[in-house]
C-alpha positions in Angstrom: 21.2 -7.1 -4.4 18.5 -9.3 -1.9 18.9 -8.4 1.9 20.0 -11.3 2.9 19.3 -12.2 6.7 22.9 -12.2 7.2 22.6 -8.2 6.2 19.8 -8.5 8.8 21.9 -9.5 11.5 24.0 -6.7 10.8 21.3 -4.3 11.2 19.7 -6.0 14.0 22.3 -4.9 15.8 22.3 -1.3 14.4 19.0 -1.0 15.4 19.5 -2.7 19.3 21.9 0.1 19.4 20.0 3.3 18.3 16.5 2.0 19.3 16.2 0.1 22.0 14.1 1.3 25.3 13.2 4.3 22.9 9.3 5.3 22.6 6.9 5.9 19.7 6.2 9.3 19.0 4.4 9.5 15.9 3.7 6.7 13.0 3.0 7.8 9.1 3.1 5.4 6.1 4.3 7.7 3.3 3.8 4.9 0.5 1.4 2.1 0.3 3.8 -0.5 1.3 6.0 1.7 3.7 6.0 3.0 6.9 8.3 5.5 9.2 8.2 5.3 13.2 9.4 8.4 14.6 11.3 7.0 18.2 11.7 9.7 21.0 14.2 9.0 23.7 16.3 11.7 26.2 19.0 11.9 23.2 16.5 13.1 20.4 14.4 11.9 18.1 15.1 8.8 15.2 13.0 7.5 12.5 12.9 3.9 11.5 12.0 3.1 8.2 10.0 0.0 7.4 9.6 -1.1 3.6 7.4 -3.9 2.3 8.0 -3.2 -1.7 9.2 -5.9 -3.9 12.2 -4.2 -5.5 13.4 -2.0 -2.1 12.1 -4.3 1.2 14.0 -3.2 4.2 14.0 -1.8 7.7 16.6 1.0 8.4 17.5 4.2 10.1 16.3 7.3 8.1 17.5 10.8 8.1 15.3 12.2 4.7 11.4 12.9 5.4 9.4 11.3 2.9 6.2 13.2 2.1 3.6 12.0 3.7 -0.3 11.6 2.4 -2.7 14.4 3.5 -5.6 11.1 4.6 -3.4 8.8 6.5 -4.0 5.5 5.5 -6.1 2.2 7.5 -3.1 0.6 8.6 -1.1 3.8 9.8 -4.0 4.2 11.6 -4.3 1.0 13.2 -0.5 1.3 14.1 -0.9 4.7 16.0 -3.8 3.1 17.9 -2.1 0.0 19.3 1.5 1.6 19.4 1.6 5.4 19.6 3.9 5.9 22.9 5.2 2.0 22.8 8.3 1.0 23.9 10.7 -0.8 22.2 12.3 -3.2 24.2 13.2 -6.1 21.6 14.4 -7.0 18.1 14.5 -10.6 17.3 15.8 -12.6 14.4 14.8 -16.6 14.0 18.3 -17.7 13.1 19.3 -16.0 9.9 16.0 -15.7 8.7 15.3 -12.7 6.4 13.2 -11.1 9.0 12.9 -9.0 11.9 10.6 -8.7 15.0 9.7 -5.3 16.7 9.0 -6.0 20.3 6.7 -2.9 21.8 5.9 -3.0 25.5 2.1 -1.0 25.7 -0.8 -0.6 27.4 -4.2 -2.7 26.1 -7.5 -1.6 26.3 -8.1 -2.5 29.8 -4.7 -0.9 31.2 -2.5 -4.4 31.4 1.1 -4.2 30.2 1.2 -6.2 27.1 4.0 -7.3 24.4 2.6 -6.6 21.0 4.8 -7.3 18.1 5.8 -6.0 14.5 6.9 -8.4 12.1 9.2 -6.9 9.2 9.4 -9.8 7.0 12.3 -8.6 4.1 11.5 -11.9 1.7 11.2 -10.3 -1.8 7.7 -10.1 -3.3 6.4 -11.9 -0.3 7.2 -8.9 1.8 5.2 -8.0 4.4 4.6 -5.9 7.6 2.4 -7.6 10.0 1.1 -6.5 13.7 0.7 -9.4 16.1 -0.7 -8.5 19.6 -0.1 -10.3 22.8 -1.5 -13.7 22.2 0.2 -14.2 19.0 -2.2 -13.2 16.5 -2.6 -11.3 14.2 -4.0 -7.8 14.2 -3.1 -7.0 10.5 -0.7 -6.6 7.7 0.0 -4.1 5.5 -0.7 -6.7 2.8 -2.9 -9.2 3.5 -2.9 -12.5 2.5 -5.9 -14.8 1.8 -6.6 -18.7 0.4 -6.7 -17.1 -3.2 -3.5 -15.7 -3.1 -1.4 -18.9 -0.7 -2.5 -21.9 0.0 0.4 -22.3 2.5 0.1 -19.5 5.1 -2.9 -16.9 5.4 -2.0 -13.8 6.7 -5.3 -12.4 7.9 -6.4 -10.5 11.3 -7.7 -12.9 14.0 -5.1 -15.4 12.7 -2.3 -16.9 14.5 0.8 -15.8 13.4 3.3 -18.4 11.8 6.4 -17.9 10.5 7.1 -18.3 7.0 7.7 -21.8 5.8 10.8 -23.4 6.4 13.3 -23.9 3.4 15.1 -26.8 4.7 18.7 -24.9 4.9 21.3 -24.9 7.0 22.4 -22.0 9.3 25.6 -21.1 9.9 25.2 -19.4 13.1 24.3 -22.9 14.7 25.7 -25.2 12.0 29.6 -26.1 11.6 31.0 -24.3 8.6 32.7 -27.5 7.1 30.0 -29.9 7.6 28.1 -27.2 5.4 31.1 -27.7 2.5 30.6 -31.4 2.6 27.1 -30.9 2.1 27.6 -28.9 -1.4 30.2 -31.1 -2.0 27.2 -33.8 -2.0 24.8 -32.3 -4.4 24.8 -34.9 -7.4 25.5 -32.3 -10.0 27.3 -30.1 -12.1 25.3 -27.2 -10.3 27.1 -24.1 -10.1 28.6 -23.3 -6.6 27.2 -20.2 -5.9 23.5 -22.0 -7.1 24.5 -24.3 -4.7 25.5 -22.0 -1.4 22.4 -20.1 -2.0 20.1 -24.3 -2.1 21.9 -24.8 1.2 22.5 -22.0 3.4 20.0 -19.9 5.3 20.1 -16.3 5.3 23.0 -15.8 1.9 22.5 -13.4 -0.9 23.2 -14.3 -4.3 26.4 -11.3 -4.4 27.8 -13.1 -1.2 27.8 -16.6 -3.2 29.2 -15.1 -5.7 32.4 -13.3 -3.8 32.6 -16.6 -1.9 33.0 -18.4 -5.4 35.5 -15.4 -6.6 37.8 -15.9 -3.4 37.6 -20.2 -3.1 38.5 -20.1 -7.2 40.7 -17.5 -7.4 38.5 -15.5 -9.9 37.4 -18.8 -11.6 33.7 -19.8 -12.2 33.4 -23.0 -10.0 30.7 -26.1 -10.5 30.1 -28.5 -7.7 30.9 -31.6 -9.7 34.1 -30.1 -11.2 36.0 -29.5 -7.8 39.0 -30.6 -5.7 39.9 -31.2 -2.3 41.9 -28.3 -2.4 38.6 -26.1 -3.3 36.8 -27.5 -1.3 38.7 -27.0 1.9 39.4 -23.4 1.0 35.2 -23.5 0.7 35.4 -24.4 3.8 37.6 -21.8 5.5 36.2 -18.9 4.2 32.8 -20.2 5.0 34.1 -20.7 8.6 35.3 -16.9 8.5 31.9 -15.4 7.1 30.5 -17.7 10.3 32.5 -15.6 12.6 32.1 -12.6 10.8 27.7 -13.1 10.8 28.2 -14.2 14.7 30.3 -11.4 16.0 28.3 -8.8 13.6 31.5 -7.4 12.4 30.8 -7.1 9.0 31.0 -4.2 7.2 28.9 -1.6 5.6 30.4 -2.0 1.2 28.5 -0.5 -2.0 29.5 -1.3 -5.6 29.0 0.8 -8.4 29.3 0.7 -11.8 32.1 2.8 -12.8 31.1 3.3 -15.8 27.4 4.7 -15.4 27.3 5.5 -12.0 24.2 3.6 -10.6 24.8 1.5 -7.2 25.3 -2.0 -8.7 25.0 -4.5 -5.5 25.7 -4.0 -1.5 27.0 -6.2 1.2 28.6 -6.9 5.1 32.1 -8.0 3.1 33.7 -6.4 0.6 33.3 -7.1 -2.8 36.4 -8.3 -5.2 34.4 -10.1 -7.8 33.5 -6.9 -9.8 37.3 -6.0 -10.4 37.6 -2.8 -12.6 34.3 -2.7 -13.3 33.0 -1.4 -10.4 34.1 1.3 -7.3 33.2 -0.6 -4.0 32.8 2.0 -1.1 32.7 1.8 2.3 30.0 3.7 4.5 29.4 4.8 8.1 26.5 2.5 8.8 24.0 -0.1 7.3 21.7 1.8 7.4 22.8 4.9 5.4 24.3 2.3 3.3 20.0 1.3 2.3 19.6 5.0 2.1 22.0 5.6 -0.3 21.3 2.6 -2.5 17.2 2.5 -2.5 16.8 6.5 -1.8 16.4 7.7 -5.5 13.9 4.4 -6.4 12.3 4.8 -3.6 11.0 7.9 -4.7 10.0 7.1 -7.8 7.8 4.6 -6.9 5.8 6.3 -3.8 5.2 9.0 -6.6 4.1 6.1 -8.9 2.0 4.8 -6.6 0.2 7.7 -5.8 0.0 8.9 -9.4 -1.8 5.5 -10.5 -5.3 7.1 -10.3 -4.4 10.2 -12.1 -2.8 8.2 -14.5 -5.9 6.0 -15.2 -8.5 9.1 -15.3 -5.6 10.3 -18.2 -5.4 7.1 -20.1 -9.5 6.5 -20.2 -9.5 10.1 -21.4 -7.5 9.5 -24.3 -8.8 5.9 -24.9 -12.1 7.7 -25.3 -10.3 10.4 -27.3 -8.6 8.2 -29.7 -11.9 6.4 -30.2 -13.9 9.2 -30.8 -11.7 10.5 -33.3 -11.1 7.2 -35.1 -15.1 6.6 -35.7 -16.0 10.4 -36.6 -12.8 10.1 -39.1 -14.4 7.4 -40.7 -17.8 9.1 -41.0 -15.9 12.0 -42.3 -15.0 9.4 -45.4 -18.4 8.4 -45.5 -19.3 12.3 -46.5 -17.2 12.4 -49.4 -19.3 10.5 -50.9 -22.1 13.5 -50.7 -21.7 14.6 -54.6 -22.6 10.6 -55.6 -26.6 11.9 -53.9 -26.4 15.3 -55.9 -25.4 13.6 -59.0 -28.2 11.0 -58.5 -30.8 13.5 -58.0 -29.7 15.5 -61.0 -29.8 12.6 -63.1 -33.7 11.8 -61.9 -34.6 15.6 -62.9 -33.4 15.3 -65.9 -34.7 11.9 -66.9 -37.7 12.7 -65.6 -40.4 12.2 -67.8 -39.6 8.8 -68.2 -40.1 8.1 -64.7 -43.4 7.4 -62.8 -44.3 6.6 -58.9 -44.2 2.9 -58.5 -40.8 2.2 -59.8 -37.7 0.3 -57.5 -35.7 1.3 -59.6 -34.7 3.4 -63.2 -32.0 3.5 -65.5 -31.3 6.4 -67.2 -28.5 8.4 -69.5 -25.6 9.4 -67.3 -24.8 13.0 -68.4 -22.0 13.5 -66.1 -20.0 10.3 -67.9 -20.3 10.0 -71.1 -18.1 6.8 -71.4 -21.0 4.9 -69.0 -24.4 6.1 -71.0 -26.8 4.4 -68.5 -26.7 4.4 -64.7 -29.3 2.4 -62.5 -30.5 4.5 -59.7 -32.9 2.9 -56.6 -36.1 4.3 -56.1 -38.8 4.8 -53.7 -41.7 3.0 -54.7 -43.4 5.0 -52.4 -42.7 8.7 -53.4 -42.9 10.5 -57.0 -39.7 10.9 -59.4 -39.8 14.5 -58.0 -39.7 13.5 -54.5 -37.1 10.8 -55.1 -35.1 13.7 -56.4 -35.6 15.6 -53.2 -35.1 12.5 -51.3 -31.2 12.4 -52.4 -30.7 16.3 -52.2 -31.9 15.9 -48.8 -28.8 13.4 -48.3 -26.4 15.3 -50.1 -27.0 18.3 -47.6 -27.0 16.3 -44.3 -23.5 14.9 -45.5 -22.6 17.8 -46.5 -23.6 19.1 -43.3 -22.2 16.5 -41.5 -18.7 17.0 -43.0 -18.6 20.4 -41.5 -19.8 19.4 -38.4 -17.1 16.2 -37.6 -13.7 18.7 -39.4 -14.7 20.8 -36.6 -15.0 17.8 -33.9 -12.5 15.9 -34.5 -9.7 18.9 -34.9 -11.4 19.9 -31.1 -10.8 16.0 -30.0 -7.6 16.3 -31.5 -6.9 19.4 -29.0 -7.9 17.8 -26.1 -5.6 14.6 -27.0 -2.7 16.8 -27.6 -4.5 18.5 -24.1 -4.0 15.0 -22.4 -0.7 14.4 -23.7 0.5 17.5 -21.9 -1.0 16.3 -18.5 1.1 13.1 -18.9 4.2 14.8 -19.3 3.6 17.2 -16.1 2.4 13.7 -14.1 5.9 11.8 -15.5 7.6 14.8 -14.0 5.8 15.0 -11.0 7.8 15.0 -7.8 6.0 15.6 -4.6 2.3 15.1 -3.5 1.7 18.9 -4.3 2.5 18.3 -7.8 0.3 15.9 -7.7 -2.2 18.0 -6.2 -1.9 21.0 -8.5 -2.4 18.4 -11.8 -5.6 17.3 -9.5 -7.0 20.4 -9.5 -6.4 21.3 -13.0 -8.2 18.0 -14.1 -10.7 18.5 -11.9 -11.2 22.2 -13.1 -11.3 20.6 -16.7 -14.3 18.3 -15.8 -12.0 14.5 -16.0 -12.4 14.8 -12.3 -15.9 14.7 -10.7 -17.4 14.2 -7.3 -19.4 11.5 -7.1 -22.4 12.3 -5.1 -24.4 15.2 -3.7 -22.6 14.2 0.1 -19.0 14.0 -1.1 -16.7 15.9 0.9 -15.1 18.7 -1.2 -11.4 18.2 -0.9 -9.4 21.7 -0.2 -7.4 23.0 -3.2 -4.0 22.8 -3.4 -1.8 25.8 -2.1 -0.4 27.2 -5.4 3.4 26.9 -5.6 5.9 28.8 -7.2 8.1 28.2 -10.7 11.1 26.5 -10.5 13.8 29.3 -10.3 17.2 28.8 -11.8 20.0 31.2 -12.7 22.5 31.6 -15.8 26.0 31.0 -15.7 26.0 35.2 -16.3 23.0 35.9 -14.1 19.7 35.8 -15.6 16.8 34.2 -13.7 15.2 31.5 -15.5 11.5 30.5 -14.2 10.0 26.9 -15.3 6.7 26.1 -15.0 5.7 22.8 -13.6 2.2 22.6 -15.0 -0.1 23.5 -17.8 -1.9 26.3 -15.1 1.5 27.3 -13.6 2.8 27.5 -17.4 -0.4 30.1 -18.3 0.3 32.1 -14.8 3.7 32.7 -15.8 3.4 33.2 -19.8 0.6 35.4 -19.5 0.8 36.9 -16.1 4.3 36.8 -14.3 6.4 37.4 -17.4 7.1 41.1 -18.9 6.4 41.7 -22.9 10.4 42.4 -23.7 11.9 38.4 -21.5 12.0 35.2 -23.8 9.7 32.7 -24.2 10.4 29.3 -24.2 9.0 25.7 -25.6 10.1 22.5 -27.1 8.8 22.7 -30.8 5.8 20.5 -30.9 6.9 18.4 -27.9 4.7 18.7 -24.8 7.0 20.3 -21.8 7.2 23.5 -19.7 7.1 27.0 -20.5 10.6 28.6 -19.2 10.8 32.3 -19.2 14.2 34.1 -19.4 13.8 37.0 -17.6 15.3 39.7 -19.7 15.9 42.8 -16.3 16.2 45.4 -19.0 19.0 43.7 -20.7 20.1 41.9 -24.0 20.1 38.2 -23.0 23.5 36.4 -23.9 23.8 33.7 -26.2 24.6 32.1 -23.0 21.5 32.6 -21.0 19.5 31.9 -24.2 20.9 28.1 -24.9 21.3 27.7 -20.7 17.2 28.6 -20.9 16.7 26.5 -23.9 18.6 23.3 -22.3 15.7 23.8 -19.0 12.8 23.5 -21.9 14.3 20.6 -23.2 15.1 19.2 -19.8 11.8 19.5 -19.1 9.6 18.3 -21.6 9.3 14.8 -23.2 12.4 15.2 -24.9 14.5 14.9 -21.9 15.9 11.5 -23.2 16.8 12.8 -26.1 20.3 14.5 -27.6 19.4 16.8 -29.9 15.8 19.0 -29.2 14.1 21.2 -31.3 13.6 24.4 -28.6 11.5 27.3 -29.7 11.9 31.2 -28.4 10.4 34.4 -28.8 9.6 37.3 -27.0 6.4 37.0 -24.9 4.8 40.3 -26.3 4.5 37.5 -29.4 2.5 34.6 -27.3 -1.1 34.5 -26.8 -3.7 32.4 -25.6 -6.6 31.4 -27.8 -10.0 31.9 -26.4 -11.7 29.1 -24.9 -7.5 27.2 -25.0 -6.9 24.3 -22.7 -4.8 25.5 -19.6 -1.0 25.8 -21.2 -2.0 26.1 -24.7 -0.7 28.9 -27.0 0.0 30.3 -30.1 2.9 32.6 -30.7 4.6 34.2 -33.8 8.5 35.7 -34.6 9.9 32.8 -33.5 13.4 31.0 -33.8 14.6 27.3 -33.2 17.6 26.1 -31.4 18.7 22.7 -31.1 20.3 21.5 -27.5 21.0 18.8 -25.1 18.9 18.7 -22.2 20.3 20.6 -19.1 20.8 18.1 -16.0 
């Protein structure tokens, strides 16, 4: 599923047609690898989207907003300074290179009209975006690229730009479509051919080796070594027509997916045959709601990934520190069982006492507790008196005693917080927009895992709180979901009335849901519908068969001193569902 520069070419041309002589309104970079340029022209407004990420590079017309950061980051602000009200007067392609360059005409510092450039370089996990000004250099990337990580090509600011290395293969916009057949037919191998399209030609994506393999062996898997003439000259043709077809840019916009789960399988300027039954190949409007479509929903995922990577490591050196905590305070805790050995001991020296004197390591004496071991040795202070010896071990046998009380207590209040902690995750894994991600911020912050550091740091603005999630029964009752532990306690404890239903996944961190009961008996209906959101979500989502707890709130309380989202309730029942999609 690579964009292949022959894809490129198709949306080259997309682009040329929606964007040229068009001017830069406003730049954001919603991800740390992506950007969107909003172009004004008489006609309206489009946005351009510009993606560097190793599973979803790509350059396309967008119609979604993605939500942007409320700091904007270095590069976005780079861009806005050297292109905010540029016009785009060019997109170039080297051959069928998987790349494409932005032309801008702007204004430099000292008022000259100048050509600075954008580089959108779609090459897998060497993706990049990289601003070149007027001379050719670079102004920077939104990855840079140094001697540590290439030895090959730098991409740095102050550099000249080069273009990527060449590969040594052969284009087909300037190359003749047999002499590229005889040259397959030349590897000395038994490589297979769509191995071998994808060694020789420039620009080709593994699924369009692969059709042209399906169509040239008539559904047969080809090696080079194992062909005919015939083959080979029907390599040949079709070669020559995906030449015409890559030239004259009248490919075609095709998605395949899997029939059986749904999820976009592979995408392409030809329709693809190879896939047979086992996938539904569709055709769309345009290339570029063809990317939409296929990276939209991943695309997603991994801005919110992204930008829950610090929230995620303040969570996991919480419980690290947790897990520790508790692991050295349980042993500890075994140590103190051993507190009745000291009493013993010091009974033992009382009542042997008069055979003991100051001076002595050690003593042994009758054991009265065992009568099956008659002597026991017992070390001594040489120091201190048989009396004070004695002392010496009931001191002991209170501090463990002491101490035993003490860590229960501590390590079932570390235990809390990790069970704490573990609800966090859950609300972070379900997190869906920045102020999600804003509102768990604050709540670890409130919590003291999130600090300022410094008497002059800038105090950040809370989050605007935002409302449940609001659904509704199949026979009309309101269901409200929290989507975080302080959202959870605001709607349990504040929101909800006594007589509506409670909701939680038995001992599996998730949302409260409240079924909001109006006055009425809730239906079995509304009841497992409500149940099904717990399940949905909480942690259990992946599974088929949750345990869902329910009460009425008048039966849920919060302990004093709880963690946000922690309660205790009573009268409860348990139902078993599948999670509601």
């Amino acid at each position: 599923m690579a964009l292949d520069g022959m894809f490129l070419h198709h949306l080259k041309k997309e682009i040329e047609g929606g964007a040229i002589g068009t001017r830069v309104d406003r730049i954001y970079q919603p991800g740390k690898e992506e950007l969107v340029f909003v172009l004004r022209s008489q006609s309206g407004c489009r946005r351009l989207f510009l993606s560097a990420r190793a599973g979803g590079a790509r350059i396309n017309f967008t119609l979604s907003s993605p939500e942007n950061p409320k700091q904007p980051p270095m590069f976005c602000m780079l861009l806005r300074k050297h292109l905010s009200g540029a016009r785009l007067s060019a997109v170039r392609q080297p051959e069928l290179e998987r790349m494409l360059i932005l032309d801008f005409d702007t204004v430099n510092d000292f008022g000259d009209r100048v050509t600075k450039s954008l580089a959108a370089e779609i090459m897998g996990k060497y993706s990049n975006i990289i601003l070149i000004d007027e001379n050719g250099k670079i102004i920077d990337a939104i990855k840079r690229v140094d001697a540590g990580m290439s030895s090959e090509r730098l991409v740095l600011p102050g550099l000249a730009y080069k273009m990527p290395p060449p590969q040594g293969k052969v284009c087909l916009l300037s190359s003749d479509a047999g002499s590229i057949a005889e040259r397959i037919k030349s590897i000395p191998s038994d490589m297979k051919l769509p191995k071998a399209l994808l060694s020789a030609t420039q620009g080709i994506s593994p699924v369009v080796c692969r059709e042209l393999q399906y169509i040239t062996g008539r559904g047969a898997e080809l090696d080079v070594r194992g062909m005919d003439e015939a083959q080979f000259e029907r390599l040949g043709f079709f070669l020559g027509r995906l030449a015409e077809t890559v030239r004259s840019c009248s490919g075609v916009p095709y998605m395949a997916v899997d029939a059986v789960t749904k999820k976009p399988l592979d995408f392409s300027f030809i329709n693809m045959l190879q896939y047979g039954s086992g996938a539904a190949v569709s055709r769309k409007e345009s290339f570029s709601e063809l990317l939409e479509e296929f990276y939209n929903g991943r695309d997603s995922m991994a801005r919110m990934r992204s930008r829950a990577q610090n929230l995620l490591r303040v969570l996991t050196t919480a419980s690290e520190r947790l897990s520790r905590k508790i692991n050295a305070q349980s042993a500890e805790l075994k140590n103190c069982s051993k507190r009745g050995d000291y009493r013993k001991l010091g009974d033992l020296i009382n009542a042997n006492i008069y055979n003991l004197k100051k001076g002595q390591n050690e003593a042994e004496v009758e054991d009265y507790y065992d009568p099956l071991l008659p002597k026991v040795n017992i070390k001594l202070d040489p120091l201190l008196t048989p009396a004070q010896n004695a002392q010496k071990y009931y001191k002991e046998y209170r501090k463990a005693k002491t101490a035993e009380n003490v860590l229960r207590v501590q390590i079932e209040k570390a235990r809390g917080e990790l069970e704490y902690i573990d609800t966090v995750f859950d609300e972070l894994s379900r997190a869906g927009s920045e102020n999600d991600l804003a509102e768990i911020r604050d709540e670890l912050k409130g919590q003291g895992y999130i600090r300022a550091v410094g008497a002059g740091a800038r105090r950040a603005k809370k989050a605007p709180a935002q409302k449940p999630m609001e659904f509704v029964s199949s026979d009309g009752f309101t269901i409200l979901v929290g989507r975080n532990n302080c959202q959870n306690d605001i709607l349990t404890l504040k929101r909800a009335g006594k007589d509506d239903i409670w909701f939680h996944t038995k001992n599996i961190p998730g949302s409260h849901v409240i079924l909001l009961s109006d006055g009425r008996e809730a239906t079995k209906e509304a009841v497992n519908e409500a149940a099904r959101l717990a399940a949905r979500f909480s942690r259990g989502k992946g599974s088929s068969n949750v345990p869902v707890d329910y009460t009425k709130v008048r039966n849920v309380s919060k302990p004093r001193g709880a963690k946000p989202g922690m309660v205790i309730y009573v009268k409860n029942k348990t139902v078993f569902v599948s999670p509601q999609n």
